[in-house]
Wavefront OBJ file of the C-alpha trace (Angstrom):
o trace
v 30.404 4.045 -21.171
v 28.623 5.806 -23.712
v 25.677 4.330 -24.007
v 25.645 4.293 -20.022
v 25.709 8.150 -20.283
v 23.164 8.398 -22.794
v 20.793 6.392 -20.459
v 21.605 8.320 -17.391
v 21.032 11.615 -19.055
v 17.319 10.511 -20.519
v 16.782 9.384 -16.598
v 18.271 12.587 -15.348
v 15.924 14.081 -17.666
v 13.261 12.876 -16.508
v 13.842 14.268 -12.649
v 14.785 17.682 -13.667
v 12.988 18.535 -16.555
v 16.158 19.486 -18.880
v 16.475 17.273 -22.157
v 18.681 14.705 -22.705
v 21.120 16.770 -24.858
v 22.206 19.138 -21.524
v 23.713 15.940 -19.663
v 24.853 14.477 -22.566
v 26.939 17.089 -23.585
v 27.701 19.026 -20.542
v 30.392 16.701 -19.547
v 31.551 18.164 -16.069
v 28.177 16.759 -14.955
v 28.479 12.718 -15.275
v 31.878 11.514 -13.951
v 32.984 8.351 -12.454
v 33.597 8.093 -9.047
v 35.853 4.628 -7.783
v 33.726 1.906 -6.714
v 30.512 3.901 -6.660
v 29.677 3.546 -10.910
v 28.605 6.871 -13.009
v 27.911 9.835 -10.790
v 26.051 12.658 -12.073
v 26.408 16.220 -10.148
v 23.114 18.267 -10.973
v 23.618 22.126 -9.965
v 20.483 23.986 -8.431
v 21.154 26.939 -9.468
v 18.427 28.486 -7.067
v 20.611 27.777 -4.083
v 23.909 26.600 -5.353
v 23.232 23.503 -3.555
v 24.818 20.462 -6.054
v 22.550 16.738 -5.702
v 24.777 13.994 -6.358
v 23.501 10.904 -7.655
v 25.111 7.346 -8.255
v 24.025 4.339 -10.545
v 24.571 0.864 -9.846
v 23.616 -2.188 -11.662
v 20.937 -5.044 -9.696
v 22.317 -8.968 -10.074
v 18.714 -9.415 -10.655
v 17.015 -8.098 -13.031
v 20.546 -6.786 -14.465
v 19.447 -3.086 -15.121
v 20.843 0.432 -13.622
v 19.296 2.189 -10.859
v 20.015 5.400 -10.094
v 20.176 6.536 -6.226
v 19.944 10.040 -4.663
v 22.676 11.145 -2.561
v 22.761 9.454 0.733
v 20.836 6.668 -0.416
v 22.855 3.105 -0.258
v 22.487 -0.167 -2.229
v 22.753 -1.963 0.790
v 19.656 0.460 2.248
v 17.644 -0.068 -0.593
v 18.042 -3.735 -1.097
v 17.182 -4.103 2.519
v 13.910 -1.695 2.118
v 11.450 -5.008 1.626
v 8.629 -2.870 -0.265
v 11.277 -2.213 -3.349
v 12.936 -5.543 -3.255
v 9.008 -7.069 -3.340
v 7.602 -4.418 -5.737
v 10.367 -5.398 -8.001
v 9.542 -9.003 -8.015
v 6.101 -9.120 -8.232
v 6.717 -6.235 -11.252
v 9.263 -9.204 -12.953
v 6.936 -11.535 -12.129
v 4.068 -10.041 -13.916
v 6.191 -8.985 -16.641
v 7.381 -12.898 -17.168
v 3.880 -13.668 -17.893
v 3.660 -11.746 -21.325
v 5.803 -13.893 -23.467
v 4.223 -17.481 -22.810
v 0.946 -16.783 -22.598
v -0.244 -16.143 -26.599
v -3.727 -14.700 -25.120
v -1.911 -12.078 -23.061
v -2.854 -8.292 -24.361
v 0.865 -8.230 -24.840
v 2.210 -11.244 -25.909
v 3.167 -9.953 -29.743
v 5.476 -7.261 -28.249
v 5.924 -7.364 -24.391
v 7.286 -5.049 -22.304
v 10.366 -5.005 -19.925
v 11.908 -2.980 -17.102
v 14.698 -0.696 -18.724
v 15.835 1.096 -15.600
v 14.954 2.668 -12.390
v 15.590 6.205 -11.453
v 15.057 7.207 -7.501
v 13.987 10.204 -6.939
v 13.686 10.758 -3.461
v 13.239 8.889 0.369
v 11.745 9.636 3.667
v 13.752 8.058 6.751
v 12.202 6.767 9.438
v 13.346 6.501 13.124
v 14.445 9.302 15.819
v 15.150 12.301 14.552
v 18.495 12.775 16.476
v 20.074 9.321 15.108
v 22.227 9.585 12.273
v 21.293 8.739 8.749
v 22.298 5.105 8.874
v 20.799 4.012 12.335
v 17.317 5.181 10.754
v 15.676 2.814 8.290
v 14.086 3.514 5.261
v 10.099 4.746 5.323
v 9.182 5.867 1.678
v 10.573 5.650 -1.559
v 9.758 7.819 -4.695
v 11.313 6.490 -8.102
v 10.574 6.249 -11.564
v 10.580 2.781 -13.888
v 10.894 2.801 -17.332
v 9.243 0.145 -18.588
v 8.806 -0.251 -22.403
v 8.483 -2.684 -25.314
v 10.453 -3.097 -28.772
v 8.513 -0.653 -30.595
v 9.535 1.934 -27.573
v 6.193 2.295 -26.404
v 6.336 2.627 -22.686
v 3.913 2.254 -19.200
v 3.160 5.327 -16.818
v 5.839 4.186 -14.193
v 5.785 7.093 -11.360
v 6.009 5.325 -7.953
v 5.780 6.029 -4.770
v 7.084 3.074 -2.244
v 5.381 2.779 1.207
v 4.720 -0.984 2.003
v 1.808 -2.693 3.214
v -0.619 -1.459 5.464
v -3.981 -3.584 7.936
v -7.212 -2.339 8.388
v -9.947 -3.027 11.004
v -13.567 -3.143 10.624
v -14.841 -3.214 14.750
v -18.140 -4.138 14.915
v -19.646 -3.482 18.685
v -23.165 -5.017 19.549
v -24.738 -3.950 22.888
v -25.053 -6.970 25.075
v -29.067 -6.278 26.135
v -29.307 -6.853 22.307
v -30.848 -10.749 22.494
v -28.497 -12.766 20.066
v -30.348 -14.396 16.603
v -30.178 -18.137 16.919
v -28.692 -20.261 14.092
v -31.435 -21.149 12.212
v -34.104 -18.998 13.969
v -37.543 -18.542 13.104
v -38.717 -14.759 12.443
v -36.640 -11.835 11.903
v -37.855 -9.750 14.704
v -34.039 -10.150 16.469
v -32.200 -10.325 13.615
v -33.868 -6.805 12.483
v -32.896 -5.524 16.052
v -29.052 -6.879 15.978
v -28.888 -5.620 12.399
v -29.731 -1.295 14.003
v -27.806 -1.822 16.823
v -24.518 -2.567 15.436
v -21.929 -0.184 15.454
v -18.508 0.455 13.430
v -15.477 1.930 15.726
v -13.897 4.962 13.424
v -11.286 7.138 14.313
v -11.155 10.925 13.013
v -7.684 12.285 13.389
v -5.917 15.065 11.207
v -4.568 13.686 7.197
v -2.469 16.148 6.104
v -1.618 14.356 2.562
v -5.580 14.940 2.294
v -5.430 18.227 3.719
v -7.550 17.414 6.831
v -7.564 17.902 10.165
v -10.661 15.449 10.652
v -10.073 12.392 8.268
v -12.892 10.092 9.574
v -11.619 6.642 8.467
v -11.413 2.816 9.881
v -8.790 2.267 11.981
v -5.526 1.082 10.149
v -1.588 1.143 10.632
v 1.295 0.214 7.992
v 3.240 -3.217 8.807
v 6.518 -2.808 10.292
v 9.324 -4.819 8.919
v 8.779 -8.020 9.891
v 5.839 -8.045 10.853
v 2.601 -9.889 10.232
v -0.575 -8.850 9.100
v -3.133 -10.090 12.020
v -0.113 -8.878 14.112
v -0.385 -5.374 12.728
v -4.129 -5.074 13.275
v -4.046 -6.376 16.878
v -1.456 -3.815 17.752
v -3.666 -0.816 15.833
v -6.684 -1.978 17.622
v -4.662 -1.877 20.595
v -3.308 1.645 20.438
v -6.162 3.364 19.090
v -9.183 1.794 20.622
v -7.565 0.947 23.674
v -9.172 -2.608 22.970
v -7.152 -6.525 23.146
v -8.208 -8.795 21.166
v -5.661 -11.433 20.538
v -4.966 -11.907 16.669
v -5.592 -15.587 16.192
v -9.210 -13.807 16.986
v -9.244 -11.654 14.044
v -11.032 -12.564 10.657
v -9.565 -11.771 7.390
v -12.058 -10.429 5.056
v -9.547 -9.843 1.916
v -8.446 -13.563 2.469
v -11.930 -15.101 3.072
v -13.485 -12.931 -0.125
v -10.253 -14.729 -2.201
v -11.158 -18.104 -1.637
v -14.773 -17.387 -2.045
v -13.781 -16.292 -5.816
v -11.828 -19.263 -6.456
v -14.370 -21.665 -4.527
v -16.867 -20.227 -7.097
v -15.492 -20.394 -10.548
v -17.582 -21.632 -13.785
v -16.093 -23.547 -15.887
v -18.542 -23.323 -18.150
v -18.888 -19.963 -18.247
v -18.442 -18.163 -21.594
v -15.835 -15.859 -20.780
v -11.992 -15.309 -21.105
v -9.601 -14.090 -18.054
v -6.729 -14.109 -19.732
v -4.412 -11.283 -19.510
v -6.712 -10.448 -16.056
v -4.114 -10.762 -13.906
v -3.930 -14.688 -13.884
v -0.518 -15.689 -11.932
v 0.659 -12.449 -11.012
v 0.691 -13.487 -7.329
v -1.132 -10.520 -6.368
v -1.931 -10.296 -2.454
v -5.245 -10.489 -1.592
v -6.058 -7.281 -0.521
v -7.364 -3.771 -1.255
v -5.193 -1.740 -3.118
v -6.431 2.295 -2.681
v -4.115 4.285 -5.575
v -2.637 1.051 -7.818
v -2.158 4.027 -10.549
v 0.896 5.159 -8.449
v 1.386 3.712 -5.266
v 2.354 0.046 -4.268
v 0.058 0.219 -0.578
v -2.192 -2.763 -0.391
v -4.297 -2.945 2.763
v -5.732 -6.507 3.765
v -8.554 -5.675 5.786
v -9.301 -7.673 9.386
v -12.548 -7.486 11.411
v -13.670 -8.506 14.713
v -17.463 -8.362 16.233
v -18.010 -8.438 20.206
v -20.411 -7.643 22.434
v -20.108 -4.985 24.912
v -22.181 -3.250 27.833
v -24.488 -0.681 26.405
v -22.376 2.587 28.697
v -19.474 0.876 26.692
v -20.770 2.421 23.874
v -21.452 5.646 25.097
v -17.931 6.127 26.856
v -15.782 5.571 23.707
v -17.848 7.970 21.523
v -15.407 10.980 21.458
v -12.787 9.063 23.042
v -9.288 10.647 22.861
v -7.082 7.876 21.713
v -3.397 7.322 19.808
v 0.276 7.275 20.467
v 0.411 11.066 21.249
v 4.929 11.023 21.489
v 4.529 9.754 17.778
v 2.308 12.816 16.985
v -1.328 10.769 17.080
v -4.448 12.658 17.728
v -7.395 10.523 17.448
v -10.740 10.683 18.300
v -13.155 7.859 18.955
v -16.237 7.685 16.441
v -19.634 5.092 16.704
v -22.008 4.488 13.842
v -24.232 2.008 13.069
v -23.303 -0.521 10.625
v -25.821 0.505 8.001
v -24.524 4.160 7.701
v -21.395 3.594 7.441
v -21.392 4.147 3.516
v -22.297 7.373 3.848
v -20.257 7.976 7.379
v -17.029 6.724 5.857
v -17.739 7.773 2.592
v -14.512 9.308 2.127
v -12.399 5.919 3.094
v -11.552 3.478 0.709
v -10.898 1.084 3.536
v -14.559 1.837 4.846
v -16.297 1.428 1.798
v -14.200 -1.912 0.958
v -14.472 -3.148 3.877
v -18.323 -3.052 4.015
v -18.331 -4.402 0.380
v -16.500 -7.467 1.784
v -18.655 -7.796 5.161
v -22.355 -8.035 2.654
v -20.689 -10.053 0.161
v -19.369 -12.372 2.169
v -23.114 -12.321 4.353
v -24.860 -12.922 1.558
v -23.220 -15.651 0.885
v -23.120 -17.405 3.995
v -19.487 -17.153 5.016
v -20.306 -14.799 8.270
l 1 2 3 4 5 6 7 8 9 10 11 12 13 14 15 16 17 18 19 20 21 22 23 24 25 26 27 28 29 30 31 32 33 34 35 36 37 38 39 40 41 42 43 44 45 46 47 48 49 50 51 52 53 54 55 56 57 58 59 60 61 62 63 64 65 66 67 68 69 70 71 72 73 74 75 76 77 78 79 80 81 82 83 84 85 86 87 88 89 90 91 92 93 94 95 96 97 98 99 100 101 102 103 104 105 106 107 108 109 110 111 112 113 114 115 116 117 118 119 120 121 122 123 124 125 126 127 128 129 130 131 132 133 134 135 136 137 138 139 140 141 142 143 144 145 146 147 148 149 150 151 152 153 154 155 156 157 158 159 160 161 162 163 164 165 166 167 168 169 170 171 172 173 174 175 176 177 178 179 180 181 182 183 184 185 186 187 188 189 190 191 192 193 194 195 196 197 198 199 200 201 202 203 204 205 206 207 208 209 210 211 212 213 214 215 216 217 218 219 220 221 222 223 224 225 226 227 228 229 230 231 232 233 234 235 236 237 238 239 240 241 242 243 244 245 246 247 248 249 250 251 252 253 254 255 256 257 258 259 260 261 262 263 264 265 266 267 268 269 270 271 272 273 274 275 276 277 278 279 280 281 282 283 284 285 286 287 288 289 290 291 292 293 294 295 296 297 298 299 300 301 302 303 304 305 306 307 308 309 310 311 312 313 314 315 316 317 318 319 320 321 322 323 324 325 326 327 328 329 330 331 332 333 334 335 336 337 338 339 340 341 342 343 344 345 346 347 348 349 350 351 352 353 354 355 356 357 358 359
């Protein structure tokens, strides 16, 4: 019990910037409450209004977590971007111990605790709290080795999300042959190809007119190539069936393990060899688990095609979408999507994966 407390007050801590020592020895704070573990009641004394927060202890890895008010076990085990951050975190941290050329082997590090800080649900707004499921997820893990050196471990929780690089050729554009002499098309196919964007307001980046690639986060359940049929779908007004759709993150994978050299004088160890990583872009690993796979799909389309979606008013308008259409050509769009990790990854993956003959 006391060593519980003394854990839970250094966690505590850490959300409301008091030290340890005010939990610890303020004792009308941490209680126990039957069946619901060590409860700590922090007072706000800017509004009176009292948080409550729970611990509970995970089968595995055995170590406390600390919810927020409101917040279930049963809703956060079933909340598959913390149940698959925490394995691929266990995973990685398994790796440390066996491998003698891991950075650290001599004294690894382990996952202490978890502290949530905060949640977003997500679902109608007039359904009560437990018909609405779980959309973001802010916690802290402290993650340290024997010598009590720890890892930054601020995280924020969102899942997965798909992105689409659309490439649109005009059809009175004559197609290069396979093999063709001269470059004379292939020059002309190369201008003329445009990338779909969307500009619709961020405000996480404080803009009203983000100009981006088209993407969408992956519902429970769902697949990837799903995901990226539907966004295409609802913000280009555009079908094109998913078995359709290339993966660029997957295809640039293999291409890095097709191409390995054994004989080549260096040393990945510790590089993040086994950590089952997907195969995808990851846009803020420093705090947030979001990877993005990215899809594309090239088609041509009559020339007035072009012209009518430029501007285009597009998105799911009852779920607050306001999107407009943008075209640019293929070879500005590192300066056009500038901004857009998903743009500027995405066109990283499209030349390296030309050059090397893959598309």
């Amino acid at each position: 019990m006391k060593l519980e407390m003394r854990l839970l007050s250094a966690t505590i801590a850490l959300v409301t910037r008091r030290p340890p020592s005010f939990y610890a020895s303020t004792h009308h704070h941490l209680f126990h409450a039957p069946g619901q573990g060590l409860r700590i009641r922090i007072p706000n004394h800017q509004n009176r209004i009292h948080r409550i927060m729970s611990t509970i202890t995970l089968k595995s890895p055995s170590i406390p977590v600390t919810l927020p008010e409101g917040l279930s076990e049963e809703k956060l085990l079933a909340f598959s971007p913390f149940t698959t951050w925490l394995r691929t975190l266990q995973n990685s941290l398994a790796l440390q111990r066996p491998n003698a050329a891991h950075p650290f082997h001599a004294d690894p590090y382990a996952l202490r605790s978890i502290t949530v800080q905060s949640y977003d649900l997500f679902g109608p707004s007039q359904a009560p709290p437990e018909k609405r499921h779980l959309g973001f997820l802010k916690l802290t893990a402290d993650v340290s080795n024997g010598a009590g050196e720890t890892l930054p471990g601020a995280v924020f929780l969102r899942g997965p999300s798909v992105a689409m690089l659309v490439l649109l050729v005009p059809e009175d554009v004559p197609p290069r042959e396979k093999g063709e002499a001269g470059k004379g098309r292939e020059e002309r196919e190369e201008e003329e190809r445009y990338v779909v964007l969307t500009v619709q307001p961020r405000v996480p980046a404080g803009s009203l007119a983000f100009v981006e690639l088209p993407a969408g986060m992956v519902d429970e359940g769902g697949s990837f190539a799903g995901t990226a049929a539907r966004e295409i779908r609802e913000e280009l007004r555009l079908e094109i069936p998913a078995a359709e759709l290339r993966c660029l993150s997957d295809m640039a994978a293999e291409s890095s393990e097709g191409t390995g050299d054994a004989d080549a004088d260096t040393d990945k160890s510790g590089e993040g060899e086994g950590e089952r990583l997907p195969a995808a872009m990851y846009p803020s690993a420093g705090g947030c688990d979001e990877f993005i796979p990215i899809y594309m799909h090239e088609r041509r389309v009559p020339r007035d095609t072009l012209k009518e979606w430029t501007g285009k008013l597009t998105g799911l308008r009852d779920q607050g979408e306001k999107i407009t259409l943008k075209l640019v050509k293929m070879k500005d769009l590192w300066k056009e999507g500038g901004r857009d990790a998903k743009c500027l990854a995405a066109l990283a993956l499209w030349e390296g994966l030309r050059r090397e003959g893959k598309l």
